[in-house]
N, C-alpha and C positions, 0 to 999 in steps of 0.2 A: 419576419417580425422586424419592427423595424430597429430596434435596440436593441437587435442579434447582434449586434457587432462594436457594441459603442463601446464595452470595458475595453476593447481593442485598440478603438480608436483615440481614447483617452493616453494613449501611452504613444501616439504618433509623433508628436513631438519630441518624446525621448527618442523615441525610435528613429527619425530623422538626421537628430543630431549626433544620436551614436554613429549614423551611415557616412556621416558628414567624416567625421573623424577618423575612422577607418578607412574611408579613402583617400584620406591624406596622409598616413599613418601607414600603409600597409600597403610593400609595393609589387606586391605578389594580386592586388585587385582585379578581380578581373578573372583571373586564370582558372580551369578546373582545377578537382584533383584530383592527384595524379592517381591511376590503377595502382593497386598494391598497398597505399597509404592507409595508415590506419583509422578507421574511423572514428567521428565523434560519436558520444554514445551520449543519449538524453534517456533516463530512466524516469516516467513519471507513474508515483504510486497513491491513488486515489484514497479515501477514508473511510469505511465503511458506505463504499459505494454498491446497489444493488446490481445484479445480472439484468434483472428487469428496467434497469435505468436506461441504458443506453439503446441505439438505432431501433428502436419500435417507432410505429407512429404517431406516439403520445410525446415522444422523444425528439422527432424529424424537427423540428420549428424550434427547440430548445439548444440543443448542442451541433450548428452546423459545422465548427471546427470538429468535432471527434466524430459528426460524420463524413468529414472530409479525409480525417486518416483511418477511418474505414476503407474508402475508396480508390485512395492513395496504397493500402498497405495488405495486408494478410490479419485475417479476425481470426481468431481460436475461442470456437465455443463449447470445449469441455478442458475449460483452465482454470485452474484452481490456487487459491493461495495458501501457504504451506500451514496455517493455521486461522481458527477464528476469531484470534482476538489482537491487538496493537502489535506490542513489543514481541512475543512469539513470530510473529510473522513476518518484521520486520528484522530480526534477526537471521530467522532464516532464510531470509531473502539477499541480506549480505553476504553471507557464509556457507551458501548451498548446502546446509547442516541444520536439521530438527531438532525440536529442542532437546531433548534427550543426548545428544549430542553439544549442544553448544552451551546447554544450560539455561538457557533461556526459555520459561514454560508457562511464564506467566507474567502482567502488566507489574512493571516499577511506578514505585508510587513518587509523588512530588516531594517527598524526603530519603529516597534512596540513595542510600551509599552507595549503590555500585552500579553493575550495567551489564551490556555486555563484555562477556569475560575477558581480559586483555590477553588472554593467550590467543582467544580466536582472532580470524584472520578475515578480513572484508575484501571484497572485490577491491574498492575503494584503492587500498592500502597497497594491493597487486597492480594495479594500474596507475598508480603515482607513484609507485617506486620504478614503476617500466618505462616513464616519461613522459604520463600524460597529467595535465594540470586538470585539478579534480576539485569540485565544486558540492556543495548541499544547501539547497533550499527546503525550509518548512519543519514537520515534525519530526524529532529524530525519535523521542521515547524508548531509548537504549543507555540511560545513566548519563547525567549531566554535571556530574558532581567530578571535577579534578579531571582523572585522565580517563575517563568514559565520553567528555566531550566530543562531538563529530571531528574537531581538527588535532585530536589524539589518534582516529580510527582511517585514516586515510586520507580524510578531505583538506586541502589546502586552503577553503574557506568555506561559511557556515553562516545563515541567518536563518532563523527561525525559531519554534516552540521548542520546548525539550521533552513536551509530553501533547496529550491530547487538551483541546482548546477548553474543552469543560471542569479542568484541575485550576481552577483561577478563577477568580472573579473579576472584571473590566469594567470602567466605567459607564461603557453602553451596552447592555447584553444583547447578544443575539436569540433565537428563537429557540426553545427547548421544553419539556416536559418533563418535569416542572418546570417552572420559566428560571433562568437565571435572573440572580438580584446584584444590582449594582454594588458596585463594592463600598461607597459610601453609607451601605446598609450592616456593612461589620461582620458577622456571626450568623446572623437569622436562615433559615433553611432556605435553600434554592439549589435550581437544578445544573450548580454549577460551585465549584467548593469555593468556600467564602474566608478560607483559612490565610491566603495566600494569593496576590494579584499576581494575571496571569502574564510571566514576564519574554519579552521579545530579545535571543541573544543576537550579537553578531560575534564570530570565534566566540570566545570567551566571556565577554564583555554582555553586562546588561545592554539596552540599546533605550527600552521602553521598559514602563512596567507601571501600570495595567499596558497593554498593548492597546491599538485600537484596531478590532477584528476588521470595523467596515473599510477600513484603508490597506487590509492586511493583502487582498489581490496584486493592487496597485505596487506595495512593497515587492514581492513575488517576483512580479515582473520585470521588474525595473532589474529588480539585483541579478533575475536569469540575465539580460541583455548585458547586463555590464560583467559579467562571468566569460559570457562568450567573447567579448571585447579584447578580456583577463587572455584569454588561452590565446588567442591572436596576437596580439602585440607578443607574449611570450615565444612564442611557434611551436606551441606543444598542440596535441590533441586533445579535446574536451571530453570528461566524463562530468555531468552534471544531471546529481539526483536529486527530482524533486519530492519532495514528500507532500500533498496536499495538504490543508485545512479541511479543504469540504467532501466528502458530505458529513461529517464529524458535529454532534450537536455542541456546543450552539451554532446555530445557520446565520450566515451571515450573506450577504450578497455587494459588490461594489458599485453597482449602476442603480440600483433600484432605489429611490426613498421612502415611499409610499404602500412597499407591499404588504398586505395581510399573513396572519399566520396560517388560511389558507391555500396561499400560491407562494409560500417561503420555501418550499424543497424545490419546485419549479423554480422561480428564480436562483436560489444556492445552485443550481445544477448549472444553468445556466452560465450563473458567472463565473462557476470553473471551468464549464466549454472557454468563453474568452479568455484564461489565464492559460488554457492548453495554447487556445490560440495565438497567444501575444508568444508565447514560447517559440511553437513552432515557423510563427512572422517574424520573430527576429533572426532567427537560424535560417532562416530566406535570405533576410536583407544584410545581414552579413557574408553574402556566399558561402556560408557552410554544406557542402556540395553532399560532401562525403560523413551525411551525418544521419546515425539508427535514433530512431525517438521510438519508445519503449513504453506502452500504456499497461497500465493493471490496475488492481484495487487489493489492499488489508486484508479485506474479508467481506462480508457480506452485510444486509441493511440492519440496523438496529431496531428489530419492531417493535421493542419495550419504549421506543419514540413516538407511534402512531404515525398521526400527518406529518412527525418531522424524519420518518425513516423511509428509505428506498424501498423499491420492490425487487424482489427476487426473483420476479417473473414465473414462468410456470415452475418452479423448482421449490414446493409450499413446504413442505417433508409432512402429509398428512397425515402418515400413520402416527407422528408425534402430535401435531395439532388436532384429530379427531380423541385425544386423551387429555388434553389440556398444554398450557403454552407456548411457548415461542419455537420457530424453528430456522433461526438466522444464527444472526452474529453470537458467539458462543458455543455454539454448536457443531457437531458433525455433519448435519444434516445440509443435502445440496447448498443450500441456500444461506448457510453459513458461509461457506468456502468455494463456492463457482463463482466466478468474478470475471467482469467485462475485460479483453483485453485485446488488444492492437498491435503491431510490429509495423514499420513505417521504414525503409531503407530505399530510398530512389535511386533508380539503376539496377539492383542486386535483388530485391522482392517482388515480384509480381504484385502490380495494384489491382485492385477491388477483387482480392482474393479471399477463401477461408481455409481451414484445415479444423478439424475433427479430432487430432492427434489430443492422445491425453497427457497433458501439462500441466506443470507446476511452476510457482513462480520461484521454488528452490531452484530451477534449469537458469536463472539468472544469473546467478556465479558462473557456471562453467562457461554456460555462451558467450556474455562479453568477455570472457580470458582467452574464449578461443579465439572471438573476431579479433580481440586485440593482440592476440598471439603470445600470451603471457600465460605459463604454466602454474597450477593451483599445489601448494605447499604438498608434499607428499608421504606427512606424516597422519596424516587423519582421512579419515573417509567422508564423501559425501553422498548426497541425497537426493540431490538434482543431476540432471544428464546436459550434455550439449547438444543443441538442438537447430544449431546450426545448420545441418541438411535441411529442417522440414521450414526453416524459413526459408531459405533459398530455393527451395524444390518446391515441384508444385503437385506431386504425387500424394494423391488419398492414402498411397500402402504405406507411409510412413506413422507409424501408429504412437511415439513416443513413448509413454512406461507402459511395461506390463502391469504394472499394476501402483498404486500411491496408499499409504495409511494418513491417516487424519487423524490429528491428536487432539484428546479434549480439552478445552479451555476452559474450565469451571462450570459446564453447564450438567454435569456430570463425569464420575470420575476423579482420578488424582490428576491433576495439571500434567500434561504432556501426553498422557498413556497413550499409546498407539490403538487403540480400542474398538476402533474403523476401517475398514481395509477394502479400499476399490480397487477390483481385479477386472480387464478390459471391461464390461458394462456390467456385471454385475458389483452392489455393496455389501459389505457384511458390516453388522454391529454386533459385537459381542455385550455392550453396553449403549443404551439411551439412555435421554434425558432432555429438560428446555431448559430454556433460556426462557425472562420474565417476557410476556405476549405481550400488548397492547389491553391495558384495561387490569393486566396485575395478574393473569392466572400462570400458573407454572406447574408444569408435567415431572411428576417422581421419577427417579433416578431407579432404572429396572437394568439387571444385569443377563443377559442369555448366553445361555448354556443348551444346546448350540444356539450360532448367533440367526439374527435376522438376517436374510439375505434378499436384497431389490433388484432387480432386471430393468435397468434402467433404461432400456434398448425400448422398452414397452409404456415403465412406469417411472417415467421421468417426477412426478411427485411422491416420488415415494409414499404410494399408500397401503399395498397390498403385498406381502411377503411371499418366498415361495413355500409351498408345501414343503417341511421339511422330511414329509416321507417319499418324496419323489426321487426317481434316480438323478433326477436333472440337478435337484440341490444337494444330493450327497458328491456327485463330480462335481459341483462347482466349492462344497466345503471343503472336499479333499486338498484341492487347490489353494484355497484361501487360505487355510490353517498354515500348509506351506512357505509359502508367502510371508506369512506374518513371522512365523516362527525363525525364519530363515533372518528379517528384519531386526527380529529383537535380540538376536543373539550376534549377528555383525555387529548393531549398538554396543550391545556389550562387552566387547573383544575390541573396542576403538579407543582410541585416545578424548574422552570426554572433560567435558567442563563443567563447573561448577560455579551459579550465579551467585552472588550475593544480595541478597532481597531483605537486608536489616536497615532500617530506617533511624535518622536522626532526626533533630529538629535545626541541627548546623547545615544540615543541606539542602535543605530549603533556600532555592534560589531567589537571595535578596537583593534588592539595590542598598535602602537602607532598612537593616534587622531591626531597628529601635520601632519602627513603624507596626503596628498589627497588622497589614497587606503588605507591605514592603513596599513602598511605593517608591517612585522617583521621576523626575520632570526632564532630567537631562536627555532626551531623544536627539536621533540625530533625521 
């Protein structure tokens, strides 16, 4: 395609002049590095991006960067994100900690007083106190308000949303269902809140507000390459986490002007292929030799979007959707929480490899503390493993967890419950429930006693249960009940937190408050 590559090539110019400066700047140019040295680490985390989005054939011509760190790295295709909705998963993605644990069990709204809990502890936080210069790009949706900001929680620097792009209104909307309404419209319904423009930090600081999403790649970009630049001239090692925009409705795209609301996910996919790519081209051209770049995704697609949500791919959860509803994002079901992921480390991973192992994006704390060689506090428990070996290694027997629970995110259930419980290939739910479909229908919230259990080994759509008079499903409940039990009772015998989820109208992140969107012009 011929404008596969052009958000890339639009940042050349940056990118040149950064290389310029660096090599006048930096008299270590030139050299590997050394074995032993600690690596950079790039963590990029996608936005309700679907399983079924990426390396298919529908996919090959759209995203050739994230099929080049296919090729380049190690795929895991039974990895999962530690919940199905924003702020739950993103928490627990810092703090190898469920939310039950960290407190965190459900989405902070754009007047939230708090965040995540400032007892808990972020990789971030472990890694820039052990010496490495520590960076955040993008959405954080972990409390924005005071000391819940990203450069309270570890990060040495910070631009981006503090929630999801759809909490704001902008002066050009991007593509949504309902459609988002400019914010020169005040009040009026649209599929984007109209309370509040949506505003662009850097640390602390407003930057923009409304932001302008179609420029928001280009932003992204620029500020990763001058992050790397940051840890260079410093001689630390880089941890820079990106949080994407996309695929988060509203869809926005940086190359494209002309596209319909038909080929809008296509392109939004697209133009986040080129923002992987402008990442992983700068961390080239600055010889960053010794550097892990780290792919995942939130959770799964939003099908209450229709044409503007991912695909899950074969992972439908039909015995939910032949009832009514949604069976993604909110949900326990595969296609909730099975998410596209990649590991990229040149030298040290085998390329155009996969693993099978069963993973969670909780294994993210441990791992980069172990590559970085920095020990995780040892007053709390966590939830993720280091998994260190199964990247490095290229053996099938490495199987990752025995088994992972899924907590529910409002699509039934209380927020967090452990209510889900995958044991090697079989699920149990002790509780279903949807999430809103495509076109408005939504599936009752049914509780089992005993639970439903899926053979995933067979019935990767989860449509057909086992008999539960089978001996096959009473050994595999035996186990399961185990399991879970064993789960909720370490929970609660831990050292736990407690979120704050009470809302002001003071925290409302404004440039100026006297305005009804808060607006302000001073951009930089």
């Amino acid at each position: 395609m011929a404008e596969a590559g052009f958000g890339v090539l639009l940042l050349f110019c940056f990118l040149v002049s950064g290389l310029v400066y660096y090599i006048k700047n930096c008299p270590e140019n030139g050299s590997k590095t050394k074995l032993g040295e600690r690596p950079n680490i790039i963590v990029i985390l996608a936005d309700d991006i679907g399983w079924g989005d990426l390396w298919t054939k529908q996919s090959d011509s759209t995203t050739p960067w994230l099929n080049r760190l296919k090729l380049e790295g190690k795929r895991f295709t039974d990895f999962h994100s530690p919940a199905s909705t924003c702020s739950p998963s993103r928490a627990a993605l810092l703090t190898g900690r469920h939310g039950l644990r960290n407190g965190v069990t459900h989405n902070f709204a754009e007047g939230s007083v708090g965040g995540l809990p400032l007892n808990e502890t972020t990789f971030a936080q472990l890694l820039h106190d052990s010496g490495y210069y520590t960076a955040m790009i993008g959405k954080w949706h972990l409390g924005h308000n005071g000391p819940y900001n990203p450069v309270h929680r570890g990060f040495d620097y910070y631009l981006g949303i503090p929630y999801s792009n759809d909490m704001g209104c902008t002066d050009r909307p991007g593509f949504n269902l309902p459609r988002c309404l400019p914010c020169a419209q005040g009040r009026k319904h649209g599929g984007c809140d109209t309370k509040i423009a949506l505003p662009l930090f850097e640390n602390q600081s407003i930057v923009q507000q409304p932001l302008d999403l179609w420029n928001l790649t280009g932003q992204y970009a620029k500020a990763a390459a001058r992050q790397m630049l940051t840890a260079r001239d410093r001689g630390q090692p880089l941890l820079l986490y990106v949080a994407l925009a996309h695929m988060h409705v509203p869809l926005f795209h940086y190359r494209f002007l002309d596209v319909n609301a038909k080929d809008a996910y296509s392109a939004s996919l697209s133009d986040m292929d080129d923002l992987v790519g402008s990442i992983k081209l700068a961390a080239e051209a600055f010889s960053m030799d010794n550097t892990l770049i780290w792919f995942t995704g939130d959770n799964g697609p939003w099908e209450q979007k229709c044409q503007f949500a991912g695909s899950a791919g074969p992972f439908v959860g039909r015995w939910q959707t032949s009832r009514g509803g949604g069976s993604a994002k909110k949900t326990t079901w595969e296609g909730g929480h099975r998410v596209p992921t990649v590991v990229v480390w040149p030298g040290r991973i085998s390329p155009n490899t996969s693993s099978s192992a069963l993973l969670s994006g909780l294994d993210i704390f441990p791992t980069v503390l172990s590559i970085a060689g920095v020990k995780p506090p040892p007053d709390r428990r966590y939830d993720g493993i280091d998994i260190t070996g199964i990247l490095l290694q290229d053996s099938q027997e490495l199987t990752g967890h025995k088994s992972l629970v899924h907590p529910n995110s409002g699509a039934a259930g209380q927020f967090g419950d452990l209510q889900t419980v995958r044991l090697g290939h079989h699920k149990a739910f002790y509780i279903t429930g949807s999430a809103e479909a495509c076109g408005g229908a939504k599936g009752k919230e049914q509780l089992h006693d005993p639970p439903l259990i899926f053979d995933l080994s067979s019935d990767v759509a989860e449509g057909s249960p086992l008999d539960p008079t089978s001996a096959k499903y009473q050994a595999v409940l035996r186990e399961v009940e185990g399991e879970r039990e064993a789960v909720l009772w370490d929970i609660a015998t831990d050292n736990v937190s407690t979120a704050d989820y009470s809302t002001t109208q003071a925290a409302l992140p404004c440039c100026t408050p006297q305005n009804p969107v808060c607006r302000c012009h001073g951009v930089s």
